[in-house]
N, C-alpha and C positions, 0 to 999 in steps of 0.2 A: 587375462593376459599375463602371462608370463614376463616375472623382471628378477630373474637369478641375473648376479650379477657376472658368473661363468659366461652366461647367455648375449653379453653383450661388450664381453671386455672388460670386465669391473665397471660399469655403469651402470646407473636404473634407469630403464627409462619409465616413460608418465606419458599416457595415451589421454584423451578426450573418456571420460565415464568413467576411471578407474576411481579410487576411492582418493589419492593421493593429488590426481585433477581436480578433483573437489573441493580438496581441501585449500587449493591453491584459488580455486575461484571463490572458495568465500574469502579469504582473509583478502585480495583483488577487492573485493564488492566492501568488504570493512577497512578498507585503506583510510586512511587522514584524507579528506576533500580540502585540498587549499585551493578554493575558490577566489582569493583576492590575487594569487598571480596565476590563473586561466581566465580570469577579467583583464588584469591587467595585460597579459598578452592579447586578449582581442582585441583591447583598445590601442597595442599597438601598432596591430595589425591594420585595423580603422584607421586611425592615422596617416599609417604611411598610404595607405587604397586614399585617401582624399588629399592625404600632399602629391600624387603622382597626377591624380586630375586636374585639383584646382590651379598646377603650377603646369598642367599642360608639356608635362615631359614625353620623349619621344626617343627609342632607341638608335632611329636612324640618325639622330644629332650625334653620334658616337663613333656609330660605323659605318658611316655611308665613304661612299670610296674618296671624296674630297678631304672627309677627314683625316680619312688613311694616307694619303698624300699630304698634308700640309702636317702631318704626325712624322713623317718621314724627312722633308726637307726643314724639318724643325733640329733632328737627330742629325743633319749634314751641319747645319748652319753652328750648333750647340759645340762640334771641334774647335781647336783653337783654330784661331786665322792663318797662320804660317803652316797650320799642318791641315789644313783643309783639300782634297785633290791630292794629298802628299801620305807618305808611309808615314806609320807615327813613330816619331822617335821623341824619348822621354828628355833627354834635354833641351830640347826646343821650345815644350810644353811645359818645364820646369824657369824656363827664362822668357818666355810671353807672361805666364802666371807672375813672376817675379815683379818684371815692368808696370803689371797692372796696378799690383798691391802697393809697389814703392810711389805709384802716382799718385789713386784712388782709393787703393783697399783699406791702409792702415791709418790714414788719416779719417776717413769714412768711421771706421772702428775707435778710431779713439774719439771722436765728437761722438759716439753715439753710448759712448760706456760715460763720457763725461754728461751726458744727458741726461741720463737713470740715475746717477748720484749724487746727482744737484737735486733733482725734481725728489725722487724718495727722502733724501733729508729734509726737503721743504714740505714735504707732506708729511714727514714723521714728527715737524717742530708744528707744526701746525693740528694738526690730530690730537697727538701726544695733549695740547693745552685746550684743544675745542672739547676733548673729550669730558672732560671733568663737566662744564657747562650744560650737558649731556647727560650727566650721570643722574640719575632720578633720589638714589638715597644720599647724594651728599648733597646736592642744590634742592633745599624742601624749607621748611620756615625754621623746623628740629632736626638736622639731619641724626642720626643713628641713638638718638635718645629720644623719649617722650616727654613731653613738655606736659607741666600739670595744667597751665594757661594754652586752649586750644589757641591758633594762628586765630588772626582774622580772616572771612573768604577772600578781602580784597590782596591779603599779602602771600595767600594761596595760592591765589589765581596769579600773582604775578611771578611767580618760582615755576608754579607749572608752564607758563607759558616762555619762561629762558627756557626749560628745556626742550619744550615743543617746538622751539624757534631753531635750536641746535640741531634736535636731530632732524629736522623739516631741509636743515641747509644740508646735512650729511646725504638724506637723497636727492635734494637736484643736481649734487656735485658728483657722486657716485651713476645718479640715471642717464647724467650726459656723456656717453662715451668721450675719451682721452681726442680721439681720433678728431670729432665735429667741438670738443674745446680748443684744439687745434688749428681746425682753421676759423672759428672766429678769433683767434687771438692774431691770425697771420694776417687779417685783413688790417687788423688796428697798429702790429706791432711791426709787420714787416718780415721775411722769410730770413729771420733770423734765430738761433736757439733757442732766443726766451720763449717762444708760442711753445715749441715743444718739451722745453722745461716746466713752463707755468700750467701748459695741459695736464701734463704728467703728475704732476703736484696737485693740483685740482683734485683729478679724477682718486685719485689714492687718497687722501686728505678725506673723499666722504665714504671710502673704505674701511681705512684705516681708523675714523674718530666714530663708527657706528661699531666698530668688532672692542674697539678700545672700550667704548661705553657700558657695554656689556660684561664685559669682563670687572669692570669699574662695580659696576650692579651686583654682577654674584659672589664679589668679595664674602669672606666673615665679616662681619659686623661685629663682634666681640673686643677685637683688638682697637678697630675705630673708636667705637664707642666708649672705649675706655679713655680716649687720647678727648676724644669730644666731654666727655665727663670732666676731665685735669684743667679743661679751659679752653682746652686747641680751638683753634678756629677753622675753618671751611678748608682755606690755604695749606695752614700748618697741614691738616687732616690728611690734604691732596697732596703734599710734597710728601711727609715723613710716614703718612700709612700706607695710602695707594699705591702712592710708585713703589718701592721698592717691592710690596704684594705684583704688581703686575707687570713690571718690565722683563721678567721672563718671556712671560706669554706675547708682549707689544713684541720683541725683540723679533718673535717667530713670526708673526704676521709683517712685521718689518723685513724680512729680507725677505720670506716671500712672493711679496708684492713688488722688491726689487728685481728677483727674476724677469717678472711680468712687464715690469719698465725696460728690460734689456730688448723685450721682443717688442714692444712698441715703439721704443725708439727709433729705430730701424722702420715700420712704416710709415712714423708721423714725416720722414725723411721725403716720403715720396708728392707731401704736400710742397717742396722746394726749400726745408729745411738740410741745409749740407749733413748730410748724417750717411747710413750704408744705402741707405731707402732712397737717397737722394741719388745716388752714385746708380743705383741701379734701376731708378726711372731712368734718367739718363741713355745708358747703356738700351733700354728699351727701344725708347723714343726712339732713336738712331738704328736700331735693327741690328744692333751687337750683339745677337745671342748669346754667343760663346761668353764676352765679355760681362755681360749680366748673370749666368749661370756661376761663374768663377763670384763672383762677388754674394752672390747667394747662400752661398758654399761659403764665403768668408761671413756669414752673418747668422748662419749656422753653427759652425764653431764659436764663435761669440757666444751665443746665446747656450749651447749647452757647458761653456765656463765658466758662465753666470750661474747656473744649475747647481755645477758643481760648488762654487763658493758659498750657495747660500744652500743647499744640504749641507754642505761641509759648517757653515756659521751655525744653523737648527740643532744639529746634531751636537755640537760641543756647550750652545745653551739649555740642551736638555739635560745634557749630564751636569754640567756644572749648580741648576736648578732644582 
């Protein structure tokens, strides 16, 4: 077959048999076989084929015409109130939204940004000193030197077991969502902020004191052990080597984590903690749409402020680091 490239507009073309087909189906057949991601996509292909059975999903729950209607009188309901039946006009919708926020919105907002910065500083004082406890090469019988007198196994075993003990409490604090710390603490403490501050602090505290540990771990060892050689003790070690080696890196999982407090505060609200969470069960219960929508919207802007501040905090401890 013919492939002048006159013949075809300046193109070649490549038929099935030609010698230039060939060529292209061997290097095809000697390609790179990455077999661990065509596993991995069947499995999670697998997956979703056995999460749609065992969860007994069904398209009609989506599109069946009831849905389609209460989709609809959902989009009527979602207008403000005064402009519901009504032409929309933007000042109306700009001073119903007003009334909301001067009632509910900004008080709501401001308990729930006061929530996140209590509970993240109690869980950064808390972390911050559990972590050391935690740390495998400073709590040991020699931390960062070798001793010529090995330990006894009884005073081995009792180091190993402070830290065992530390990071054993770093997961039940971290396994038990913020959410159910939450309301056990509303049954005992009453639907007031501290459940949702003390959950918040909880739950981060065994975030924050297993990531700190770690970090505590893969330190150098050189400059330690130089301070453990002069005399320093355990303490000394941990105030004047550690921190200031790690409070970079703490600093960045510290706001982080406050992010993540901004968005949780906001639903530990709807356990009956006054917060946005709270303002907008509320708003629910009572069949406010509109009214719970707008507040929604106001707890969204919160949280991507929060974003911003703590990129914005990440980003000026990298450089300065």
């Amino acid at each position: 077959m013919s492939t002048d490239p006159k013949d075809t507009g300046g193109s070649t073309t490549t038929a099935p048999g030609s010698t230039r087909w060939q060529q292209i189906t061997t290097l095809r057949r000697q390609r790179p076989r990455r077999r661990f991601a065509t596993r991995s996509l069947a499995l999670l292909l697998a997956l979703l084929v056995g999460a749609w059975f065992v969860g007994n999903f069904h398209l009609d729950d989506l599109i069946a015409t009831k849905r389609i209607e209460n989709l609809r009188r959902f989009a009527n309901e979602v207008t403000p109130y005064p402009l519901q039946g009504q032409p929309f006009d933007l000042g109306t919708a700009l001073t119903w939204a007003h009334e909301i926020m001067m009632e509910k919105g900004w008080s709501g907002a401001g308990k729930t940004l006061a929530i996140s910065v209590l509970a993240i500083v109690l869980a950064g004082l808390f972390s911050s000193t559990l972590s050391f406890f935690g740390t495998r090469t400073l709590v040991s019988p020699e931390p960062f030197i070798t001793s010529l007198r090995p330990p006894s196994k009884i005073r081995a075993a009792g180091w190993r077991a402070v830290v065992g003990f530390t990071r054993a409490t770093f997961v039940v604090a971290r396994s038990i969502p913020a959410y159910l710390w939450a309301f056990l603490l509303v049954s005992m403490l009453g639907p007031t902020a501290w459940p949702a501050v003390l959950a918040l602090a909880l739950h981060n505290t065994g975030i924050l004191g297993k990531l700190t540990a770690e970090v505590n771990e893969n330190l150098d060892a050189k400059p330690l052990a130089a301070l453990r050689g002069m005399g320093a003790s355990r303490s000394q070690i941990a105030l004047f080597g550690m921190i200031p080696l790690t409070l970079p890196r703490f600093l960045l999982f510290f706001f982080y984590r406050w992010e993540t407090c901004v968005r949780q505060a906001t639903v530990l609200g709807m356990l009956g903690i006054v917060s946005l969470g709270f303002w907008i069960q509320d708003a629910r219960a009572r069949n406010y749409y509109d009214e719970m929508v707008l507040l929604i919207l106001a707890s969204v802007v919160l949280v991507l402020v929060g974003d911003v501040v703590s990129i914005a905090m990440r980003e000026l401890i990298r450089r300065r680091s």
